[in-house]
PLY file of the C-alpha trace (Angstrom):
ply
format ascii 1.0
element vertex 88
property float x
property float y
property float z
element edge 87
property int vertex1
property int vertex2
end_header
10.08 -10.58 14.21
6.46 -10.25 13.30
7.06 -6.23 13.62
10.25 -6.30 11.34
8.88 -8.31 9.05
5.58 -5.97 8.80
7.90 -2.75 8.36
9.97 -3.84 5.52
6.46 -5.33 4.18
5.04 -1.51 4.29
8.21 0.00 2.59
7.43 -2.34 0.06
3.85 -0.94 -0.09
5.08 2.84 -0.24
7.17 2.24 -2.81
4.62 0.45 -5.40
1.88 3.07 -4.22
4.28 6.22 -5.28
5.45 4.25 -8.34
1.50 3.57 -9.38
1.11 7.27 -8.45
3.61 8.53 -11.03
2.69 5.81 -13.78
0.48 8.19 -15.88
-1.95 5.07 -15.96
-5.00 6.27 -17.16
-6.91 4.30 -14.42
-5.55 6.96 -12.33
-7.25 9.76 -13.87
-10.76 7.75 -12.96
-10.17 8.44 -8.84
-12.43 10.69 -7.49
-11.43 13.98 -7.24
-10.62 14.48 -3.82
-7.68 11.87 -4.27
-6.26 14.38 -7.22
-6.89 17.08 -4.57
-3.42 16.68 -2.88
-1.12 15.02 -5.67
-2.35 11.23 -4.44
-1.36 12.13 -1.08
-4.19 11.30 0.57
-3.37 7.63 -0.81
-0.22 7.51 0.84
-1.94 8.86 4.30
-4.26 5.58 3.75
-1.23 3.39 3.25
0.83 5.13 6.40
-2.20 4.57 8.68
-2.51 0.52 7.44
0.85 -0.02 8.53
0.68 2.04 11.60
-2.98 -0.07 12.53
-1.12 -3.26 11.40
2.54 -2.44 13.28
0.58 -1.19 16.42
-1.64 -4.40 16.53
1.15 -7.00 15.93
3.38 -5.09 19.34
0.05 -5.53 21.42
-0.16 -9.15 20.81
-1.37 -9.69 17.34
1.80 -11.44 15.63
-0.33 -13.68 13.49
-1.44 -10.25 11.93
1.56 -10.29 10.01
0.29 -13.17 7.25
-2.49 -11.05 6.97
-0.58 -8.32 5.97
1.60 -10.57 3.85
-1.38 -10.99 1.85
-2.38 -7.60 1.65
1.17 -6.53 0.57
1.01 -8.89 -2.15
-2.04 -8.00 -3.59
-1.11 -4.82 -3.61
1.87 -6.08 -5.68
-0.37 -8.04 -8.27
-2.45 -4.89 -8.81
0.84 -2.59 -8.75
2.37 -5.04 -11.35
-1.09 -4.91 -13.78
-1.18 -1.60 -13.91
2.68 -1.20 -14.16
2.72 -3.21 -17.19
-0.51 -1.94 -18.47
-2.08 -4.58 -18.20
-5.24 -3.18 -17.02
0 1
1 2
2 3
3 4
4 5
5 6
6 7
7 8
8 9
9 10
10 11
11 12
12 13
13 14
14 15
15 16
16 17
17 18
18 19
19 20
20 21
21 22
22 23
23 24
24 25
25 26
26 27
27 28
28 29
29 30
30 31
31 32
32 33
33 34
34 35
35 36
36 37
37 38
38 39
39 40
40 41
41 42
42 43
43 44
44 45
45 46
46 47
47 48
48 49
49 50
50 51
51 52
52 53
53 54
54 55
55 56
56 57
57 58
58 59
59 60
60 61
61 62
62 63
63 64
64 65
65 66
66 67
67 68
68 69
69 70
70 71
71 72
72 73
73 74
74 75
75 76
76 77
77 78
78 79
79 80
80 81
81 82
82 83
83 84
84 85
85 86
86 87
């Protein structure tokens, strides 16, 4: 359950990231330059390789993990939602 739950969690992730990616926010054009290098890519590598750390740790035991990625999702969906709504 824990891994379901952590999968659908991370498809939640990928879609925010790409849609923060494509916002135009100008707090995007203040990454370092090596994130611009690849379109944001690089980003989305981070993101895949979270969920892979997080899906791989909560099959070897680690169920529990899956609050703490509950919280990380949803921080990532405050900060999505500020800068979506230009807040920020």
């Amino acid at each position: 359950m824990a891994i379901l739950a952590i999968f659908l969690l991370g498809i939640g992730n990928f879609a925010i990231h790409k849609a923060v990616l494509e916002s135009g926010h100008p707090l995007i054009g203040q990454v370092p330059w090596f994130v611009h290098m690849m379109g944001g890519r690089i980003t989305l590598a981070f993101e895949f390789l979270v969920l892979l750390a997080a899906l791989l740790l909560a099959a070897n035991g680690w169920p529990g993990l899956a609050w703490g990625y509950l919280g990380y999702s949803a921080l990532n969906g405050i900060a999505a939602w500020l800068i979506l709504t230009r807040r920020v």
